[in-house]
PAROFI-713590 format. One record per residue: residue number from 0; x, y, z of N, C-alpha, C in turn; residue in one letter. Coordinates in Angstrom, 2 decimals. Example, Ala and Ser with C-alpha at 12.3 -4.5 7.8 and 13.67 -1.06 7.14 Angstrom:
// residues 2
    i     n.c1     n.c2     n.c3    ca.c1    ca.c2    ca.c3     c.c1     c.c2     c.c3  aa
    0    13.19    -5.69     7.80    12.30    -4.50     7.80    13.20    -3.30     7.80   A
    1    12.85    -2.25     7.08    13.67    -1.06     7.14    12.90     0.03     7.87   S
// end
This chain:
// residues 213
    i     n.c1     n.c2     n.c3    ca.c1    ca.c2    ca.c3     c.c1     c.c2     c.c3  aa
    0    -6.27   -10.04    18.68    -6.91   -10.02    17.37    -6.09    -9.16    16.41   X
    1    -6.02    -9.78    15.23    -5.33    -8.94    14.09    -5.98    -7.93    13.51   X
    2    -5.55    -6.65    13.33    -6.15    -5.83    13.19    -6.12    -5.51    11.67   X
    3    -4.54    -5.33    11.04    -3.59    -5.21    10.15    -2.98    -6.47     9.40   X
    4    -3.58    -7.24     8.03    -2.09    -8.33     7.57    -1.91    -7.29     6.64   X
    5    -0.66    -7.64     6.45     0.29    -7.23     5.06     0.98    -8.19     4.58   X
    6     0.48    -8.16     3.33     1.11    -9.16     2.20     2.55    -8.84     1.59   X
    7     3.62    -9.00     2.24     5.00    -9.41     1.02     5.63    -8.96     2.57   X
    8     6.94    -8.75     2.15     7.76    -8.87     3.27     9.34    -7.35     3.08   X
    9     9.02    -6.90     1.65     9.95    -5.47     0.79     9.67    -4.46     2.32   X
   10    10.34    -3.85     1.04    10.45    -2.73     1.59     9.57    -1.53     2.26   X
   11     8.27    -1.41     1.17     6.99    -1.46     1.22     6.60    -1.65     2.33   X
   12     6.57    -2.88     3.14     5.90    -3.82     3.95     6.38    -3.55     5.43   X
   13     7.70    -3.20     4.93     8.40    -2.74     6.13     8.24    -1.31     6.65   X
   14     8.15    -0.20     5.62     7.75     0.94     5.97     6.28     1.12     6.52   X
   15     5.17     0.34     6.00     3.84     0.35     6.19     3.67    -0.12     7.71   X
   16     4.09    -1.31     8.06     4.17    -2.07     9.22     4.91    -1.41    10.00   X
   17     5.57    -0.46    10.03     6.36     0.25    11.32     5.34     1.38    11.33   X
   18     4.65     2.00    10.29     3.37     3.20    11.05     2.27     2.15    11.57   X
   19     2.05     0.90    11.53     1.30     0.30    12.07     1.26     0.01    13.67   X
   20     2.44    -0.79    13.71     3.24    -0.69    14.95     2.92     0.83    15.96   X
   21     3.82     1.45    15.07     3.22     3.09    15.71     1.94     3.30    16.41   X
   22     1.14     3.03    15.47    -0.27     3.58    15.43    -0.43     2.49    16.61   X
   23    -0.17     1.50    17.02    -0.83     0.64    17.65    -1.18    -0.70    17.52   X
   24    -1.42    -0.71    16.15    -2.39    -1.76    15.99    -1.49    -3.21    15.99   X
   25    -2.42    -4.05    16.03    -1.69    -5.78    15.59    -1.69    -5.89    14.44   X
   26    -0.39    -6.18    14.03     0.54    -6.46    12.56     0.22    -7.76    12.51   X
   27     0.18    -8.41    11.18     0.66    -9.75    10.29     1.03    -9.72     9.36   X
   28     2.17   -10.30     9.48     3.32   -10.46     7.95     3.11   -11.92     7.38   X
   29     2.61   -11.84     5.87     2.64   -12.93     5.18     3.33   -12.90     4.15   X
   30     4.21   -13.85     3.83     5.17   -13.48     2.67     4.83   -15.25     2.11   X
   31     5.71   -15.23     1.09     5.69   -16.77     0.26     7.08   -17.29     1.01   X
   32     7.78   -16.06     1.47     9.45   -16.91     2.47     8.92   -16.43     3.48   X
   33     9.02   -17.98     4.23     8.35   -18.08     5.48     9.25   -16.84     6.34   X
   34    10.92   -17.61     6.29    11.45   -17.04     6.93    12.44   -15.52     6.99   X
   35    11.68   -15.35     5.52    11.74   -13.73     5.34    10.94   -12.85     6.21   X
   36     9.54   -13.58     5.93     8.26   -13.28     6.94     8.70   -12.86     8.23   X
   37     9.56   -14.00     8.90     9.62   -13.65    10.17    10.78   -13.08    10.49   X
   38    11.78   -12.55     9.70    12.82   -11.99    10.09    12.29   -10.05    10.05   X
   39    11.28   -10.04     9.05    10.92    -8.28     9.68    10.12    -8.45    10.48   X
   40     8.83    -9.86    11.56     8.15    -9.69    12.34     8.77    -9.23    13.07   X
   41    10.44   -10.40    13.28    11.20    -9.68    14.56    11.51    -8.72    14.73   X
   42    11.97    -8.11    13.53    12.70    -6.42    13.78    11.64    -5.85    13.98   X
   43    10.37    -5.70    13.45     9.02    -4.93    13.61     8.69    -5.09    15.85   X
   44     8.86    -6.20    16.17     8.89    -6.88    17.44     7.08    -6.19    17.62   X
   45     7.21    -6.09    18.71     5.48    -5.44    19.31     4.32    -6.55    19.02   X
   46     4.77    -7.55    19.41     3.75    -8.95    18.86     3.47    -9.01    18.00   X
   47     4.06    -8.73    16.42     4.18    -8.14    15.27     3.91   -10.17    14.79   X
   48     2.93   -10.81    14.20     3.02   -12.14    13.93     3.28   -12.31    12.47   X
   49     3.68   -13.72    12.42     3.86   -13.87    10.86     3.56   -15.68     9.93   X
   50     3.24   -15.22     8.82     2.89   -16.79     8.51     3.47   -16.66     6.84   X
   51     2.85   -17.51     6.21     3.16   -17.34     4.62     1.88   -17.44     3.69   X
   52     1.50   -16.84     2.60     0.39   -16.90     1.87    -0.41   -18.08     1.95   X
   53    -0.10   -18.95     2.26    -1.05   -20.50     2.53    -1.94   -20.24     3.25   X
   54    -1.85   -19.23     4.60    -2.58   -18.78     5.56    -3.29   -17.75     4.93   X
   55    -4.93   -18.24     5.80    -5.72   -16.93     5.20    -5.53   -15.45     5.88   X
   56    -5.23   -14.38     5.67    -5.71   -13.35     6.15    -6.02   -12.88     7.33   X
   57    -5.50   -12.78     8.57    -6.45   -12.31     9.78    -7.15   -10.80     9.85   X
   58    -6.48   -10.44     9.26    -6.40    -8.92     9.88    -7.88    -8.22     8.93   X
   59    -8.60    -7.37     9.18    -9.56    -6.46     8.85    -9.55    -5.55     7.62   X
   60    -8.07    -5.64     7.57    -7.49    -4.58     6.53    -6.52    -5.40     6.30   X
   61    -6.38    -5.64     4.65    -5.09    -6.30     3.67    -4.50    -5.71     3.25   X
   62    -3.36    -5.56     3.60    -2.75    -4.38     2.30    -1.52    -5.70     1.67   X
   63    -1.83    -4.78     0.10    -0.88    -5.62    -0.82     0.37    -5.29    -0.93   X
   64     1.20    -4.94    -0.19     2.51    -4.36    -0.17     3.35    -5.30    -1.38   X
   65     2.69    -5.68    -2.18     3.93    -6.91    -3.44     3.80    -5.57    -4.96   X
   66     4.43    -5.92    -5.80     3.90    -5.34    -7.29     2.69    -6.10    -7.61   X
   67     2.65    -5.11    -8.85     1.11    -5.01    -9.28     0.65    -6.51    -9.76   X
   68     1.61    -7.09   -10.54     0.80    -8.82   -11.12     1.15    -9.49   -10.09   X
   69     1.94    -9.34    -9.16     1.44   -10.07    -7.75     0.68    -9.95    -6.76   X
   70     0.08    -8.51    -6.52    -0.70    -8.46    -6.39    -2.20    -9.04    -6.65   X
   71    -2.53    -8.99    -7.98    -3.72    -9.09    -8.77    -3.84   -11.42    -7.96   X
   72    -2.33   -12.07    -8.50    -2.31   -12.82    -8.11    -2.48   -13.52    -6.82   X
   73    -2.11   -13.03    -5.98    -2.62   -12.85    -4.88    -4.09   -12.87    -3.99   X
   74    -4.84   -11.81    -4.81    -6.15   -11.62    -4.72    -6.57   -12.91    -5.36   X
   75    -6.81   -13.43    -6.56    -7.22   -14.57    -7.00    -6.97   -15.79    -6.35   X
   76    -5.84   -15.68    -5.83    -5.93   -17.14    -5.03    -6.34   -17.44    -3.74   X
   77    -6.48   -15.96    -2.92    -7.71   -15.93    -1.32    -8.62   -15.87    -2.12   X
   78    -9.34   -15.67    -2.88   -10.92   -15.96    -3.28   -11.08   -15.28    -2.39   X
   79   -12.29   -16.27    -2.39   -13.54   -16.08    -1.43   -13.03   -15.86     1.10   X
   80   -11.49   -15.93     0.33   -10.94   -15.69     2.03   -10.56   -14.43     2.17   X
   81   -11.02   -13.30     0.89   -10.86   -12.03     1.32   -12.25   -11.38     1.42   X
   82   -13.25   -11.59     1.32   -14.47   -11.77     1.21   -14.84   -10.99     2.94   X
   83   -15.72    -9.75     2.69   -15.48    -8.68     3.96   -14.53    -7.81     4.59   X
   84   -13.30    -8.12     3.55   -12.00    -7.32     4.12   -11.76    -6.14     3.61   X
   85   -11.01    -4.89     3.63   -10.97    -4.00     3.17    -9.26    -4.13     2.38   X
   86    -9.14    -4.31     1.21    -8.17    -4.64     0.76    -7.42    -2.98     0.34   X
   87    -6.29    -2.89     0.85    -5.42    -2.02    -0.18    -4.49    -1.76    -1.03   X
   88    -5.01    -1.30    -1.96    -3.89    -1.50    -3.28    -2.78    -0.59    -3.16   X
   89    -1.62    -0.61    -2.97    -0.55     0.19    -2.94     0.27     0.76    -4.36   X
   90     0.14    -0.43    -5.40     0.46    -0.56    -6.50     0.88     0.43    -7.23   X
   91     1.79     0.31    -7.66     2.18     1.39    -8.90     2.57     1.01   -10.37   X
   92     1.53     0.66   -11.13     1.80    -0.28   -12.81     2.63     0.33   -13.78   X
   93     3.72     0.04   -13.39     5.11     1.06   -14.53     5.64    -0.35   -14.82   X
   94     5.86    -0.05   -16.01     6.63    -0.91   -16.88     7.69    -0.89   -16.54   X
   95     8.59    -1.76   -15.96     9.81    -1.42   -15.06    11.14    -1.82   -16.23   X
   96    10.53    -2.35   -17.64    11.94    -2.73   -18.51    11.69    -1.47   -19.22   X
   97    10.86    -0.77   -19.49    11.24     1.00   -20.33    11.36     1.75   -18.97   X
   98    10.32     1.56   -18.13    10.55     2.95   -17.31     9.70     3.97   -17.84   X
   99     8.83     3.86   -18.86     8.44     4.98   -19.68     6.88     4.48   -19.75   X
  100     6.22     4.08   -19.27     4.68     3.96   -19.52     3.96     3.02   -18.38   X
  101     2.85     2.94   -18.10     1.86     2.09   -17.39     1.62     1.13   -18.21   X
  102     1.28     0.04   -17.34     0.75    -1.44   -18.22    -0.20    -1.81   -18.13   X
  103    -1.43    -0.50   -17.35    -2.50    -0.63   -17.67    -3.52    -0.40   -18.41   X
  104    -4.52    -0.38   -18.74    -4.85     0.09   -20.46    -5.53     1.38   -19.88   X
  105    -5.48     2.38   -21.10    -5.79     3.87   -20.42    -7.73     3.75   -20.24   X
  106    -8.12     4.76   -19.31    -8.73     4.37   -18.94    -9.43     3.46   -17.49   X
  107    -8.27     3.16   -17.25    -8.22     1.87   -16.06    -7.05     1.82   -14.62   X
  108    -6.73     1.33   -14.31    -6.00     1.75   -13.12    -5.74     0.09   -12.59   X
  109    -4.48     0.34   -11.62    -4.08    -1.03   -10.61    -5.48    -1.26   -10.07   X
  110    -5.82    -0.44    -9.59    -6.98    -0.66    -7.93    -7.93    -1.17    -8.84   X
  111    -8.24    -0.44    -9.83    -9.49    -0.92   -10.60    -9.40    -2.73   -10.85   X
  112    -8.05    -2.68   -11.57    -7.86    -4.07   -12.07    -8.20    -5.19   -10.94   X
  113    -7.19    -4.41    -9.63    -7.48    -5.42    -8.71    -8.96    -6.15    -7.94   X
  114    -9.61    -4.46    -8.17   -11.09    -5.00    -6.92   -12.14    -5.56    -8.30   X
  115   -11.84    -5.84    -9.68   -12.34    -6.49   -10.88   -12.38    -8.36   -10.22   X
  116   -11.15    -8.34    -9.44   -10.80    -9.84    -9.29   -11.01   -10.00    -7.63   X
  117   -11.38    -9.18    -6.92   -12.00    -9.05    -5.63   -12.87    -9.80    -5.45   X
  118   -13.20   -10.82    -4.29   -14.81   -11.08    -4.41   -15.71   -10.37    -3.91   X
  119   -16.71   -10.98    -4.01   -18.39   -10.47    -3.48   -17.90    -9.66    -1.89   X
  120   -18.35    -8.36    -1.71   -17.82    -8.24    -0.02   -16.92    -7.87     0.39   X
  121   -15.78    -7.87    -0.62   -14.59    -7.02    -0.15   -14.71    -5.59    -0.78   X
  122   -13.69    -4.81    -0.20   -13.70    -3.23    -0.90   -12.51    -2.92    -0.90   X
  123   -11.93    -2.84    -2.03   -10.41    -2.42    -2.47   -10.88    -0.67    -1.91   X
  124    -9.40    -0.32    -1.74    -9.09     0.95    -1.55    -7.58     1.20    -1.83   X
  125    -7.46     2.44    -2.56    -5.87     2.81    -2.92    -5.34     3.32    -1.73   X
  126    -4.51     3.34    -1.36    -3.10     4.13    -0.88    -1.98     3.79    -0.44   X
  127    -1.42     4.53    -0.50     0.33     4.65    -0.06     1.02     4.44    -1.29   X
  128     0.37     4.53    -2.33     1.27     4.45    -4.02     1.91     5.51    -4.54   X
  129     1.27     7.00    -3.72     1.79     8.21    -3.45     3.18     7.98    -2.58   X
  130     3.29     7.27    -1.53     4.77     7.50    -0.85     5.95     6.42    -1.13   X
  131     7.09     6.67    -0.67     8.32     6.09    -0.91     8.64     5.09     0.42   X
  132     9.20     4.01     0.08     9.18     3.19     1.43    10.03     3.59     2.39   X
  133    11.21     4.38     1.90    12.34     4.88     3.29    11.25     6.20     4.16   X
  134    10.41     6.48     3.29     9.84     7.87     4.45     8.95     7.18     4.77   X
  135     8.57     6.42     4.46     7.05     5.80     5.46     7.83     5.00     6.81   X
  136     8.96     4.53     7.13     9.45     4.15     8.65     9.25     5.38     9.50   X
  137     9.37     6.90     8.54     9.58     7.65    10.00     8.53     8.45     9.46   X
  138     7.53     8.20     8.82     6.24     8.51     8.37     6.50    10.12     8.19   X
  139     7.02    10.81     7.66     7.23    11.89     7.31     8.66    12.20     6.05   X
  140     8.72    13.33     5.88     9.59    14.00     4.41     9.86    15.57     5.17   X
  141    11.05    15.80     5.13    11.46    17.01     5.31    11.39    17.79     6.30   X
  142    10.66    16.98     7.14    10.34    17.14     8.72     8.82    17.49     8.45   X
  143     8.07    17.41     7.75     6.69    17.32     7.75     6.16    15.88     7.30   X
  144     4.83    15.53     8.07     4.08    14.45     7.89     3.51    13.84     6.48   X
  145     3.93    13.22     6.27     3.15    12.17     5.01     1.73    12.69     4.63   X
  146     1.41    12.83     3.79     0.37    13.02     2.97    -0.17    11.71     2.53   X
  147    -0.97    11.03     2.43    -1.48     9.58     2.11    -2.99    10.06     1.11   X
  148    -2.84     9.65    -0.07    -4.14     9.82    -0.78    -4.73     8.97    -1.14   X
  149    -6.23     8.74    -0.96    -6.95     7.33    -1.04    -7.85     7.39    -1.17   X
  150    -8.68     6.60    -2.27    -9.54     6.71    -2.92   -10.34     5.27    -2.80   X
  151   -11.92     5.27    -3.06   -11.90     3.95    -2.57   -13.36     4.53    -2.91   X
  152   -14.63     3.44    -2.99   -15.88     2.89    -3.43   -16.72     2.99    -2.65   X
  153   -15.90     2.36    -1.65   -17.13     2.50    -0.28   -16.82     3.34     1.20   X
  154   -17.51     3.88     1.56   -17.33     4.87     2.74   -16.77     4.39     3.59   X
  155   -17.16     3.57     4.27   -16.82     2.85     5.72   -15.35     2.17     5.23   X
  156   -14.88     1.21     4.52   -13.32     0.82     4.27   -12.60     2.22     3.89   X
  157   -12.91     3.69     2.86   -11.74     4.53     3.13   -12.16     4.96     4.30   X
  158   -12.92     5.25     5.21   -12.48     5.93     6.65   -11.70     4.81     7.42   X
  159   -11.94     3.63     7.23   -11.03     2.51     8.27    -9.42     2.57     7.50   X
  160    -9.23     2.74     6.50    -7.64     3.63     6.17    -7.61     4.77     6.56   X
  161    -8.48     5.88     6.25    -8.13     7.00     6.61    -7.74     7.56     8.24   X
  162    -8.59     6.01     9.02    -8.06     6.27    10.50    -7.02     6.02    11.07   X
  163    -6.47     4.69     9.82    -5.42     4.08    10.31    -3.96     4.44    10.08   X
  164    -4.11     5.51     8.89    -3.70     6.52     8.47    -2.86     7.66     9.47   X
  165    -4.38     8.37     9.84    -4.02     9.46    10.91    -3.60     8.68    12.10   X
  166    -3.76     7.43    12.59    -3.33     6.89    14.05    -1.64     6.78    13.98   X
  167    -1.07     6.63    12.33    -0.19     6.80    12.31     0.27     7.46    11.77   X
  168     0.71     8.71    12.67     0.77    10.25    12.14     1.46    10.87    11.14   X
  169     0.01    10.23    10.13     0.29    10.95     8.64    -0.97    11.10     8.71   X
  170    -1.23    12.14     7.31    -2.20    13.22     6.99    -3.23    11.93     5.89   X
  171    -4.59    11.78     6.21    -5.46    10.94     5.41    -5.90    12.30     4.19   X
  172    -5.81    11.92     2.82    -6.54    12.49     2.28    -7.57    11.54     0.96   X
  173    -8.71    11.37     1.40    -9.33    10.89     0.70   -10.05    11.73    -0.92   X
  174    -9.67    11.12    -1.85    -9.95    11.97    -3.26   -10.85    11.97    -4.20   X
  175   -11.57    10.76    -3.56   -12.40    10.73    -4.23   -12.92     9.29    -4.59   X
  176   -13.73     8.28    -5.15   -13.74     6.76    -6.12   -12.47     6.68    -6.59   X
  177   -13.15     5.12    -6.64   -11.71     4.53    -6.90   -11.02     4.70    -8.16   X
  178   -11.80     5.20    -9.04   -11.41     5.28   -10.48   -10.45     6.76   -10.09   X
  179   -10.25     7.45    -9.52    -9.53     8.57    -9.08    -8.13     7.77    -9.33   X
  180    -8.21     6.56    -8.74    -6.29     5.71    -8.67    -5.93     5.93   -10.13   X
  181    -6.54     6.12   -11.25    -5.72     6.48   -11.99    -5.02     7.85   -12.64   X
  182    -5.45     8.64   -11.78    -4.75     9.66   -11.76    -3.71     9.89   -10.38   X
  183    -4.24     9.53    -9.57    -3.16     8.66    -8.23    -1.64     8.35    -8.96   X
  184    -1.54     6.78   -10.09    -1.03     5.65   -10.47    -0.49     6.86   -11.33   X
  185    -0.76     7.56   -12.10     0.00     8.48   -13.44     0.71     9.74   -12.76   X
  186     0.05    10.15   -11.47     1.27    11.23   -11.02     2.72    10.60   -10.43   X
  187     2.29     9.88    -9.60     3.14     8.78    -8.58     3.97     8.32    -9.94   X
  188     3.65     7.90   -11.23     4.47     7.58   -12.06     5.47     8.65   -12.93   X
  189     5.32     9.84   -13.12     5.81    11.04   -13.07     7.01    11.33   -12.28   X
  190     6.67    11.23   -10.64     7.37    11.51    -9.46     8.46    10.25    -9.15   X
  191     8.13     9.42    -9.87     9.27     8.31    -9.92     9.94     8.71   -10.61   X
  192    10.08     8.98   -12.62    10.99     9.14   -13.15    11.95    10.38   -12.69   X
  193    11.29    11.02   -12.06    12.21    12.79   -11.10    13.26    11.69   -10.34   X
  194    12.55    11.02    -9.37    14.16    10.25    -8.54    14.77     9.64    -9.53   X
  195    14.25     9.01   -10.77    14.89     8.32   -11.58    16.49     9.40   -11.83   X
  196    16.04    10.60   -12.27    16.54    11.61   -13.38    17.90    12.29   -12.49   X
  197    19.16    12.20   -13.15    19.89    13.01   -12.32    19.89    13.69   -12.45   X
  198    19.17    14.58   -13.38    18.82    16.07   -13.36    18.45    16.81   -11.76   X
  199    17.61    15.71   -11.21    17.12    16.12   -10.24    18.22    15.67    -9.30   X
  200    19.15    16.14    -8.62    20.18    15.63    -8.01    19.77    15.40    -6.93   X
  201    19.26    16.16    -5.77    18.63    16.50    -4.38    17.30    15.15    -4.18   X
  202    16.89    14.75    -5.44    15.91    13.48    -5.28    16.87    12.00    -5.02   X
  203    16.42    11.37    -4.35    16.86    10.10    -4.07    15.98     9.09    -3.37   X
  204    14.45     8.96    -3.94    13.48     8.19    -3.17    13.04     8.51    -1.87   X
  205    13.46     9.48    -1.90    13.32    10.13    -0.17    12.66    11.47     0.02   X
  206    11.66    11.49    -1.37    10.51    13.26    -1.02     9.45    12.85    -0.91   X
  207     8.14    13.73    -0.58     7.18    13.37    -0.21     5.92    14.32    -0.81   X
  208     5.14    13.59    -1.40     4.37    14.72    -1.35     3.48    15.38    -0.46   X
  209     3.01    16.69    -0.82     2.32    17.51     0.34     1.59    18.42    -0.30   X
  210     0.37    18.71     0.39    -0.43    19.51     0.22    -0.50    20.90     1.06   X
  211    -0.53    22.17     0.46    -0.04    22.60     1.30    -1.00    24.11     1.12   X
  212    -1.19    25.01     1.59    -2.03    26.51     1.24    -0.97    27.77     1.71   X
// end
């Protein structure tokens, strides 16, 4: 039984699906290239399966590993075949031709937008929009564990991330509703333009955040 699909086949998908692997669980890779799909099932290996968006969903937990209007797209076209699943939004809505703003209207957020177009029964939940895809393969930054922050509507879908989370040893921190993703979506957008900036020389998509006392 599928425990885990993940939607796209990046980079994203690949870092997420190897703490999956980790953790245990049964992977599914769905991409729109079939045989993109199955060229990270193989490297993922561990009965890691794969199909293409035509196929509905197996897994318990969706995560949207694509960008944000493919995402949203995405969701609209399973309908009613995501209907009981715990969907997660990974998303990060930056205007990628300035680099300089969100494209969501203030006020509002990816996750929001997305579980707007959710059906009846599912429960969006944010995370992993906080991390970078090269540190999520070895699920840690600097030799300490990933921090994962996630926010979400309903109790029971963020503890089924937050477990799946800690099974793959990174730190769950849940923050609160989902309307929290937009302060999630505006730091994470901050912490991008730093790797952007060569000011910051020592950044290169490869820090992490952490909470720390």
């Amino acid at each position: 039984m599928t425990d885990i699909t993940i939607i796209g086949n990046g980079n994203m998908a690949r870092g997420i699906a190897t703490r999956a692997v980790a953790a245990g669980k049964q992977v599914e890779i769905l991409g729109q290239d079939a045989a993109k799909a199955q060229a990270l099932a193989t490297e993922l290996g561990a009965g890691v399966t794969f199909g293409t968006t035509a196929s509905a969903p197996q897994g318990s937990i969706v995560i949207l590993a694509v960008p944000f209007e493919a995402a949203k797209s995405v969701v609209t076209a399973y309908g009613d075949q995501l209907a009981g699943k715990t969907i997660v939004d990974i998303t990060n809505p930056v205007d990628f031709e300035t680099f300089d703003s969100l494209v969501v209207a203030p006020g509002s957020s990816a996750a929001e937008e997305i579980a707007a177009l959710a059906p009846a029964g599912a429960n969006v939940v944010k995370a992993f929009n906080t991390t970078f895809a090269g540190t999520l393969v070895a699920g840690e930054s600097g030799g300490q564990p990933l921090d994962v922050f996630i926010t979400g509507d309903d109790a029971a879908a963020t503890e089924a991330v937050s477990t799946f989370v800690s099974a793959a040893g990174m730190r769950p921190l849940a923050v609160g509703p989902l309307k929290r993703s937009r302060e999630l979506e505006g730091f994470q957008f901050v912490l991008m333009t730093m790797q952007a900036n060569p000011a910051f020389e020592d950044f290169n998509w490869d820090t992490g955040l952490l909470v720390t006392k």
